[in-house]
BAVO-830641 format. One record per residue (C-alpha): residue in three letters; x, y, z. Coordinates in steps of 0.25 Angstrom, whole numbers, padded with zeros to 4 digits, always signed. Example, Ala and Ser with C-alpha at 12.3 -4.5 7.8 and 13.67 -1.06 7.14 Angstrom:
<recs>
ALA+0049-0018+0031
SER+0055-0004+0029
</recs>
This chain:
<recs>
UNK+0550-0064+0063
UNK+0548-0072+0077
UNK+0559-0066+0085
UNK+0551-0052+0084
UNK+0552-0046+0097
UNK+0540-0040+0102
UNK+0537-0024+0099
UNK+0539-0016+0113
UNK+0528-0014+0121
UNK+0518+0001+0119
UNK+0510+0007+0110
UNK+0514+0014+0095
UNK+0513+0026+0091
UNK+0501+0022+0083
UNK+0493+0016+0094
UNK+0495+0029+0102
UNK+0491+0037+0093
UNK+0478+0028+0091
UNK+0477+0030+0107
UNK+0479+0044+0107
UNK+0469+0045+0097
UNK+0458+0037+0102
UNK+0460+0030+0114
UNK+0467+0040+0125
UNK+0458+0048+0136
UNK+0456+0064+0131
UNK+0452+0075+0138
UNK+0442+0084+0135
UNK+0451+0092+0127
UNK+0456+0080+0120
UNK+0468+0078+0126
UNK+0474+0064+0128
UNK+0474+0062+0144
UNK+0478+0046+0145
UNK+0489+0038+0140
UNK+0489+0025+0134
UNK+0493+0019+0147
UNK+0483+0026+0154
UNK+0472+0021+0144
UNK+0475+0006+0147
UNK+0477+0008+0161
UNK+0463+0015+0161
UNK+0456+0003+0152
UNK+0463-0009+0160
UNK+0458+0001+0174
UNK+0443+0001+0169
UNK+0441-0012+0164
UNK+0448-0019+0177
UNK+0439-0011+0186
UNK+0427-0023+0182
UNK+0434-0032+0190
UNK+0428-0027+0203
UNK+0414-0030+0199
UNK+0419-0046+0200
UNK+0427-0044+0212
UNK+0426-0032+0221
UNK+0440-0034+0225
UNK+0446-0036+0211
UNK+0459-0030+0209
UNK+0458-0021+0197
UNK+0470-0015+0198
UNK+0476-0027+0195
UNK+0467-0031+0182
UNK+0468-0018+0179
UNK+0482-0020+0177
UNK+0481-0034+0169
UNK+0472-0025+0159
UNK+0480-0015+0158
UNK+0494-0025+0157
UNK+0487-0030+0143
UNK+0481-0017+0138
UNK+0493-0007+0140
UNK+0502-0020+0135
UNK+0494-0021+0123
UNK+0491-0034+0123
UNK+0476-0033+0124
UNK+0468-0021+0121
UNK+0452-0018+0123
UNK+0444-0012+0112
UNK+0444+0003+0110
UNK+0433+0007+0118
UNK+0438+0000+0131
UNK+0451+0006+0128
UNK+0443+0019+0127
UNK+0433+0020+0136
UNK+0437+0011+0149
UNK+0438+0019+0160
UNK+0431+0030+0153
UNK+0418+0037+0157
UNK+0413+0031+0143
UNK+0417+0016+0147
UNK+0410+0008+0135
UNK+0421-0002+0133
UNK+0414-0011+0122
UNK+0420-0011+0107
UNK+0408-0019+0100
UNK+0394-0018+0101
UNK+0381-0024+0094
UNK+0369-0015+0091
UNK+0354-0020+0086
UNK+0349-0014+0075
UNK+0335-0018+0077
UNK+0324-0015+0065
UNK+0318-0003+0071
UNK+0321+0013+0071
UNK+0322+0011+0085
UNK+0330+0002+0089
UNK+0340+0004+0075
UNK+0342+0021+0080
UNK+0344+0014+0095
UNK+0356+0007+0088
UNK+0361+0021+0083
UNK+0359+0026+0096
UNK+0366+0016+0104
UNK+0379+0016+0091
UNK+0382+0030+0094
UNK+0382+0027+0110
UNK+0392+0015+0106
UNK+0401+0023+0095
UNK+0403+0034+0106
UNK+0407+0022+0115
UNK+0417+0016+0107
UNK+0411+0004+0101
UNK+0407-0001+0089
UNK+0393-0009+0085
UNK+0389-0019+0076
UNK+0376-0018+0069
UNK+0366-0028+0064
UNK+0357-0022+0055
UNK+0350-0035+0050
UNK+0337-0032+0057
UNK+0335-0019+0049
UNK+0322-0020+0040
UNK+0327-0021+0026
UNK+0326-0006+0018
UNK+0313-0002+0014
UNK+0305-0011+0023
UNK+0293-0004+0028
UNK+0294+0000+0042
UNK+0280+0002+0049
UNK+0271+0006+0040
UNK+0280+0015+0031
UNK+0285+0006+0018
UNK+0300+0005+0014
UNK+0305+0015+0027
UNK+0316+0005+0032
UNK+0329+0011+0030
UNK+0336-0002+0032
UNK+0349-0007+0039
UNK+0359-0001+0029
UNK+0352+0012+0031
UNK+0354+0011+0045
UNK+0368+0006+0047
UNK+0369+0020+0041
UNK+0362+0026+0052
UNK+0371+0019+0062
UNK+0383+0022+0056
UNK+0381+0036+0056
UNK+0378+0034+0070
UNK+0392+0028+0072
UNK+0400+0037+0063
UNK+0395+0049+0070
UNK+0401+0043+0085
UNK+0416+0039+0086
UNK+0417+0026+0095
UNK+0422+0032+0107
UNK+0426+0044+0102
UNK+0437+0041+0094
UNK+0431+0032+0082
UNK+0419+0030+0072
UNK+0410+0020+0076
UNK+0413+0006+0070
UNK+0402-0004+0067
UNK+0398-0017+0061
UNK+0386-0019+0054
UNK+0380-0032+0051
UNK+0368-0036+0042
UNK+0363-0050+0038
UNK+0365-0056+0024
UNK+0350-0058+0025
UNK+0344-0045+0026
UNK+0337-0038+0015
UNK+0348-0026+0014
UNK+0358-0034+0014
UNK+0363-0030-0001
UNK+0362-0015+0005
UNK+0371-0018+0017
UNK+0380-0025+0009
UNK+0384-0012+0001
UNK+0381-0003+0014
UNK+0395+0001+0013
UNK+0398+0003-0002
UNK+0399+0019+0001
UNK+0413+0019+0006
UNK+0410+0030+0016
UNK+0397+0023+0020
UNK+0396+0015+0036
UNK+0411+0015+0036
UNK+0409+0014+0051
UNK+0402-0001+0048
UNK+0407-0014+0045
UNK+0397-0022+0038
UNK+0395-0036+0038
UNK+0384-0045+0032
UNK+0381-0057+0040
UNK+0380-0071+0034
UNK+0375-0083+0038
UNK+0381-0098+0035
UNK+0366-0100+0025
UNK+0370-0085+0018
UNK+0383-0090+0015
UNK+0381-0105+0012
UNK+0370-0097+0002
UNK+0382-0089-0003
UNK+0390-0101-0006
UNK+0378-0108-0015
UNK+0374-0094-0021
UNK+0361-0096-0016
UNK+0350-0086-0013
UNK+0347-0082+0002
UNK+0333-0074+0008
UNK+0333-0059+0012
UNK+0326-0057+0025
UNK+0318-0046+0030
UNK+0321-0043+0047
UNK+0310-0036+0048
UNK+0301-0046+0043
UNK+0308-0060+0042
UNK+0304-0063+0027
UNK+0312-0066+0017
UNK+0312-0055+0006
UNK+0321-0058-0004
UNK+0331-0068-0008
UNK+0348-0064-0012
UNK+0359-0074-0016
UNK+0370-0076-0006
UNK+0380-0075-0015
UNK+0378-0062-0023
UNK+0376-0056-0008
UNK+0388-0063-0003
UNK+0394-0055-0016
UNK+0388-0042-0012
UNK+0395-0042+0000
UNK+0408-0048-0005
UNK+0407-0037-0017
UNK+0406-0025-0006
UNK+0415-0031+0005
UNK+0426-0029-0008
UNK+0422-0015-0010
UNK+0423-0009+0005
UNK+0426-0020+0013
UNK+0412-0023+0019
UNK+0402-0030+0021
UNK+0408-0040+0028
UNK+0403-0055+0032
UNK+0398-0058+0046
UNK+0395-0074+0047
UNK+0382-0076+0056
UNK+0379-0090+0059
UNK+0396-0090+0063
UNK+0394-0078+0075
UNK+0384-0087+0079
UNK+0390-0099+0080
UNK+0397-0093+0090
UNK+0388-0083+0097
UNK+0392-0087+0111
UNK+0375-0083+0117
UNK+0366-0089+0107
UNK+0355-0087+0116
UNK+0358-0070+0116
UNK+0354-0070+0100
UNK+0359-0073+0086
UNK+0372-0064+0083
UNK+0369-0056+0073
UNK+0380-0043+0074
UNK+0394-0040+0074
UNK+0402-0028+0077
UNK+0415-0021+0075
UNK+0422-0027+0063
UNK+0415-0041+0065
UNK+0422-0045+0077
UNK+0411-0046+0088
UNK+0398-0052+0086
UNK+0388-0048+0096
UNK+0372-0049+0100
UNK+0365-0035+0100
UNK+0371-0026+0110
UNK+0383-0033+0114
UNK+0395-0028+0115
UNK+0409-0031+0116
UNK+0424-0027+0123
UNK+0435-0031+0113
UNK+0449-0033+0117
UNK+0462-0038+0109
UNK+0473-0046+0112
UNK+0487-0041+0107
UNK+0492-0053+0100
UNK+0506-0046+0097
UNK+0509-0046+0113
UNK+0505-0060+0114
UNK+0519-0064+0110
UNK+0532-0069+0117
UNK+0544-0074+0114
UNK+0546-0088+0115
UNK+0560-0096+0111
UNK+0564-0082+0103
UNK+0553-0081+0095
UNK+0539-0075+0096
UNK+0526-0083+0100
UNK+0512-0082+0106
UNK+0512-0079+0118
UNK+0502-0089+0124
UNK+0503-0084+0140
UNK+0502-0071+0138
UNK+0488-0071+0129
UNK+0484-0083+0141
UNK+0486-0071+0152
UNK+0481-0059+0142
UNK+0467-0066+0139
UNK+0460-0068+0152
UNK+0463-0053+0157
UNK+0459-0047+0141
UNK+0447-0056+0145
UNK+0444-0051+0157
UNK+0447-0036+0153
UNK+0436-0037+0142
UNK+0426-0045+0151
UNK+0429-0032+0163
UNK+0425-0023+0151
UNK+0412-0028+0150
UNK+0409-0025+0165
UNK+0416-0010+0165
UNK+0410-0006+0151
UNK+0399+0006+0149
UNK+0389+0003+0138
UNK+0383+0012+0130
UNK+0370+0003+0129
UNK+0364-0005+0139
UNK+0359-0015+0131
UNK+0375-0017+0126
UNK+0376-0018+0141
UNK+0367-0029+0144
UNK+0371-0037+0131
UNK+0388-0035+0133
UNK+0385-0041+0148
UNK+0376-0050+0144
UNK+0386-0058+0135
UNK+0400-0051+0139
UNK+0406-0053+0126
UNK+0420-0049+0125
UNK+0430-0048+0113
UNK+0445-0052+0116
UNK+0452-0051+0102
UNK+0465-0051+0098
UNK+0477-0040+0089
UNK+0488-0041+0082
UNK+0488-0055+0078
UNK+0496-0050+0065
UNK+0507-0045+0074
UNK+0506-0059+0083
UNK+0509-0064+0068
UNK+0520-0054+0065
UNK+0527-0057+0077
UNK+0527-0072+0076
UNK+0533-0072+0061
UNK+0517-0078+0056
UNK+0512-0072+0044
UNK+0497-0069+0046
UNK+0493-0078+0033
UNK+0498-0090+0039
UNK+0492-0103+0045
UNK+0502-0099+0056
UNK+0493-0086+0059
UNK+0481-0094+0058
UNK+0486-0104+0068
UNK+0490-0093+0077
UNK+0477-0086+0077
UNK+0470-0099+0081
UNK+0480-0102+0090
UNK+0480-0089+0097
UNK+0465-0086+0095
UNK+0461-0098+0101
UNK+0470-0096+0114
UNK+0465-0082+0115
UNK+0450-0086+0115
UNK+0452-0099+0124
UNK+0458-0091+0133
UNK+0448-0080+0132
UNK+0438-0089+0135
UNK+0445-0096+0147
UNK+0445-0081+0153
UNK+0430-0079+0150
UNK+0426-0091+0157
UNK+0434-0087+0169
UNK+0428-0074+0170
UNK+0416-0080+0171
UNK+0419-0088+0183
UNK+0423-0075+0189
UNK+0412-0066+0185
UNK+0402-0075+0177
UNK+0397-0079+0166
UNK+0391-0067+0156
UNK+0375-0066+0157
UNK+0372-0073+0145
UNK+0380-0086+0146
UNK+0366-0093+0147
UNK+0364-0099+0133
UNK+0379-0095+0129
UNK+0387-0106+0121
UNK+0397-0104+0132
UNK+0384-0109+0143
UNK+0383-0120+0134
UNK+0397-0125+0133
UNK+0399-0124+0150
UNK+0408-0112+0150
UNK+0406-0099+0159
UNK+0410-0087+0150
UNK+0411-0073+0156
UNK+0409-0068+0141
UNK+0400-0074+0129
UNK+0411-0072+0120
UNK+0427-0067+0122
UNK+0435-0067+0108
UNK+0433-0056+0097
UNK+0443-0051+0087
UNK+0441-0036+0085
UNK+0450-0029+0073
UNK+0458-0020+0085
UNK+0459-0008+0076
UNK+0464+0002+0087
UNK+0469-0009+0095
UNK+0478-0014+0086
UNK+0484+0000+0084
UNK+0485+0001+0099
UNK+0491-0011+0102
UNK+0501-0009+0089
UNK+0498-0020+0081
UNK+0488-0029+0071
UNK+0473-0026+0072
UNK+0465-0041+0077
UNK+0470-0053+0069
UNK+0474-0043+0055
UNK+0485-0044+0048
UNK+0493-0032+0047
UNK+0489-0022+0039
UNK+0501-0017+0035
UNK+0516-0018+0040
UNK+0515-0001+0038
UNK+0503+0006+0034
UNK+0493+0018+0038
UNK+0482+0018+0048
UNK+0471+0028+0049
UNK+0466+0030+0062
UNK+0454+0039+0069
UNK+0452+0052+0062
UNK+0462+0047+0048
UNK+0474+0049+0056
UNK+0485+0040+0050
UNK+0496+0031+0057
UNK+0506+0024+0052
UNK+0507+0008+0056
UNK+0521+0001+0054
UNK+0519-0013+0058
UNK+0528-0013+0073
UNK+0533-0028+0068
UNK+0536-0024+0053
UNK+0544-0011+0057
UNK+0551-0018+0069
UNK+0557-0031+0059
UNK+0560-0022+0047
UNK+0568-0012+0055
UNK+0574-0026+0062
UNK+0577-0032+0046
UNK+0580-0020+0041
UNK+0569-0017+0031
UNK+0563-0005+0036
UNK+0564+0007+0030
UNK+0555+0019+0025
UNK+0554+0016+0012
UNK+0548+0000+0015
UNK+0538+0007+0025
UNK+0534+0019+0014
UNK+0532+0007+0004
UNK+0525-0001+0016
UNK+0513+0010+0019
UNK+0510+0014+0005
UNK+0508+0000+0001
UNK+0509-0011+0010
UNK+0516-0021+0001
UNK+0524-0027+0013
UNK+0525-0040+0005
UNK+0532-0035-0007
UNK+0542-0028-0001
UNK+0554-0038-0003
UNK+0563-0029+0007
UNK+0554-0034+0018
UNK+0558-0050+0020
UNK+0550-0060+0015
UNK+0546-0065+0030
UNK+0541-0051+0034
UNK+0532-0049+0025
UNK+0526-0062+0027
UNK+0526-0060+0041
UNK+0520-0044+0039
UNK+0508-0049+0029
UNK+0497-0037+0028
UNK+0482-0037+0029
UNK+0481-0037+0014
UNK+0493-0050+0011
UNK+0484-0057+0021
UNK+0476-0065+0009
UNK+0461-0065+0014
UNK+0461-0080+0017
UNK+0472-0077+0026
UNK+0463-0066+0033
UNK+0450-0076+0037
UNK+0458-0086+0039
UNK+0465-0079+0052
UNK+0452-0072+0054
UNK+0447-0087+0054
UNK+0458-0091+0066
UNK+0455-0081+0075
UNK+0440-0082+0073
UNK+0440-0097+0078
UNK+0443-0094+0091
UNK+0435-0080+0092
UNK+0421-0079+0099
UNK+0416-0067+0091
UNK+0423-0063+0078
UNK+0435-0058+0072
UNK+0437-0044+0067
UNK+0446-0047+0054
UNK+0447-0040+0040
UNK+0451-0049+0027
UNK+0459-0039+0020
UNK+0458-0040+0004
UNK+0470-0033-0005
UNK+0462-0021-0014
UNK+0463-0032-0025
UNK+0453-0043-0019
UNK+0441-0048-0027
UNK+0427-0049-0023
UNK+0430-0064-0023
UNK+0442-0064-0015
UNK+0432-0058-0003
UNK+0421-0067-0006
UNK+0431-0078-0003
UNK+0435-0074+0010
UNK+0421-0070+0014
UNK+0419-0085+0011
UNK+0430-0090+0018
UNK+0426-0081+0031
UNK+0414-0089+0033
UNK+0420-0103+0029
UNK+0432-0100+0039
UNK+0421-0098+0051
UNK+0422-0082+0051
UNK+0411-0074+0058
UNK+0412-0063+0049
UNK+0422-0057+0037
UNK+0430-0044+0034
UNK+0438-0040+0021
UNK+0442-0027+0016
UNK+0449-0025+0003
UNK+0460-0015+0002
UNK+0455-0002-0002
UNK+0442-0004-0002
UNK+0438+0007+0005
UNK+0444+0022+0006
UNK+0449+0021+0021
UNK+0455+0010+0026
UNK+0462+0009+0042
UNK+0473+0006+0037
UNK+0481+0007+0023
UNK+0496+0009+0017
UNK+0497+0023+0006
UNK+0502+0032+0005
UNK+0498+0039+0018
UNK+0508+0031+0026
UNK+0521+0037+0016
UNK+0521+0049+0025
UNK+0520+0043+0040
UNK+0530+0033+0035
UNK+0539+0045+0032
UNK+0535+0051+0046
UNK+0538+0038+0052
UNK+0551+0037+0047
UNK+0555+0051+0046
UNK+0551+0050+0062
</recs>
């Protein structure tokens, strides 16, 4: 398994086909008028021309080229929005963003008003609706009138659902609500409808004294927001049961640990963090927002003594210019608010993340349910932030410190930062399929199976490294990937040898444990969070989530996904009996 040579350089079919469909310039008439080459070259063209406002006689031609080096070579890639829009007359480069949802008819329609501006942009937003009166509280001199926070998710949602981010996607958001409001039963179950804010992630957020209450099976108090007074009393445990109970059923809510953002919210003196946004990745102060970019952990190989290893120089040169590209984006990006404006610069948050840890994994012979991958993560994690950090200081040096470093932890500890925070984790959806492999620290999914994609198109995924060593050992055959896509039970197949199929483990052989425990790895040297999902198999127990919940917060998470298989109707990604025929395509060529 170590002496696998690299896959050739240049995008798959797949990832063209996702360009094509979302990314590429159009004309008017909806023709495709720019290559991939040409949408690189005009994203590393747009976001180098910052450069000049440090240095008048800066050579962008020559950044220019650096970021396009790494883009084009897919060994880092920006979020969709930057790829979309830089160097566009729309220009809003950010993928995350923080709205407040203040309690007042006002303020709550501005937040609708300013969704809408952000979906048409590209981005996504994380909601905090933990402010909302409770449902049925009087409002002015009208009794039971409040609509409540569920009631306006709603609201938003339509909002979002109506505008495609950027054009080519519904809006995604994230919506959090604290353990202690009086709805919380209600948002809990906000998504028991299947069809119901399937544009929203929901998460309830926890605090060390909820869940310490959860573990004695003690009572907690209900507080009003509007009014600060205690109105009713629940025990920890049959809430904590509640949302266990509805996470089995369709995968949400999911857990969001409180006084753990905190810890390490790098400008106390800016507020309390109260919201996150995506999939739980970024965790932000009202009306931040956030340029994400991802290393390609697959390219960050070499081959050393005739087998593969990390490859330590090149991720100590690829760092400091993904840093520096992200920090330039700040400067060149259009925003759709200028509140968002103001907070971005204030802070100058960026998000440098990594892809394709499972194909880092494949490649090296290490099965992702190991201490070997655990060691891995930390080892690499940890050089990736240190690194990131290093490049942040010395930004600043160049172009200053960002505006709020006064009262920062970084002021505190002595260290000039050009940006409050620089390590995020984000699940690289498209990215992945761009760049041809994993999506953020997942395990494969599946060595073949069927991703539906914008608009319920469907393409086929034959894992690049599964398909390359079977054909090489001579197990590759039509009737293994027929059996592969309609059922993904890679590890029973006996004509695929034992050390493969260790090596290939799938989202759903990954046990749970396994999941937070990598998800724990990474998250210790991460600034902000980690975007990860703890696939359960379709058999899992209301216990078996509960346990990982659990050993999320024990293990120094900031927040928890699961999904059980088949819990909901549509899922991103699946083997059936959809895939029989575009394997037979495949191989009938």
């Amino acid at each position: 398994m170590k002496t696998l040579t690299q896959l050739p350089l240049g995008l798959s079919p797949n990832a063209l086909r996702v360009l094509e469909k979302r990314y590429l310039k159009r004309d008017r008439c909806g023709a495709i008028i720019e290559t991939p080459e040409g949408m690189f070259r005009r994203v590393a063209d747009a976001v180098a021309i910052a450069e000049r406002l440090y240095n008048a006689k800066a050579d962008t031609g020559a950044v220019a080229d650096e970021f396009y080096r790494i883009i084009a070579g897919l060994e880092f890639l920006p979020n969709s929005p930057t790829l979309l829009n830089a160097g566009t007359q729309a220009g809003q480069l950010a993928s995350c963003f923080v709205l407040p949802v203040p309690d007042s008819i006002e303020e709550s329609f501005d937040a609708v008003k300013y969704t809408a501006l952000i979906h048409k942009s590209g981005g996504g937003i994380g909601f905090n609706v933990s402010h909302i009166r409770p449902k049925g509280s009087p409002v002015g001199e009208h009794l039971d009138a409040a609509g409540g926070p569920v009631a306006l998710i709603h609201v938003i949602a339509g909002a979002a659902d109506y505008i495609r981010q950027g054009g080519v996607r519904r809006g995604c958001n994230s919506v959090v609500m604290d353990v202690t409001h009086p709805d919380i039963l209600d948002f809990i179950k906000a998504k028991n409808n299947p069809q119901a804010l399937t544009n929203f992630y929901n998460s309830v957020s926890v605090s060390d004294d909820f869940m310490a209450r959860v573990r004695l099976g003690a009572d907690y108090y209900l507080v009003d927001p509007s009014t600060r007074q205690e109105v009713r009393r629940l025990n920890a445990r049959m809430v904590f049961d509640r949302i266990v109970d509805q996470a089995w059923r369709t995968g949400d809510p999911g857990l969001v640990f409180s006084d753990r953002i905190n810890c390490d919210n790098p400008t106390p003196a800016l507020g309390r963090i109260e919201t996150v946004t995506g999939c739980g990745e970024q965790a932000m102060l009202p009306y931040e927002s956030c340029t994400l970019g991802s290393i390609n952990l697959a390219r960050m190989l070499k081959n050393e003594n005739g087998e593969l290893a990390v490859d330590y120089d090149k991720l100590d040169r690829l760092v400091p210019v993904a840093v520096r590209f992200l920090d330039n984006v700040i400067d060149i990006n259009k925003f759709p608010v200028p509140a968002i404006e103001t907070a971005t610069k204030s802070t100058r948050k960026i998000g440098l993340g990594v892809m394709g840890f499972a194909d880092m994994l494949i490649q090296l012979g290490i099965p992702y349910n190991s201490t070997r991958a655990i060691t891995l993560a930390e080892e690499i994690m940890e050089f990736i932030s240190s690194r990131a950090h290093g490049a942040s200081h010395e930004l600043a040096r160049e172009r200053g410190v960002f505006p709020a470093y006064a009262g920062s932890v970084h002021e505190s500890r002595g260290v000039a930062m050009r940006n409050a925070s620089c390590i995020t984790i984000a699940p690289t959806g498209t990215l992945s399929i761009i760049a041809g492999v994993s999506s953020g620290i997942e395990p494969i999914f599946a060595a073949v199976f069927v991703r539906n994609i914008l608009d319920g198109e469907n393409l086929l995924e034959i894992n690049p490294y599964f398909e390359k060593l079977a054909r090489e050992r001579g197990f590759f055959n039509r009737e293994l990937i027929e059996q592969l896509v309609a059922s993904n039970h890679l590890h029973a197949r006996k004509e695929i040898p034992e050390d493969v199929r260790k090596v290939f483990v799938t989202a759903h052989r990954v046990s749970p444990q396994w999941h937070v425990r990598i998800q724990a790895a990474f998250q210790r040297h991460t600034d902000n969070a980690v975007s990860k999902t703890v696939n359960f198999p379709h058999d899992a127990t209301q216990e078996d989530i509960a346990g990982v919940f659990m050993m999320a917060y024990e293990q120094g998470l900031k927040g928890i996904t699961v999904y059980r298989d088949e819990s909901r109707e549509s899922q991103p990604l699946c083997t059936s009996d959809t895939g029989l025929a575009m394997v037979r395509s495949y191989f009938n060529g």
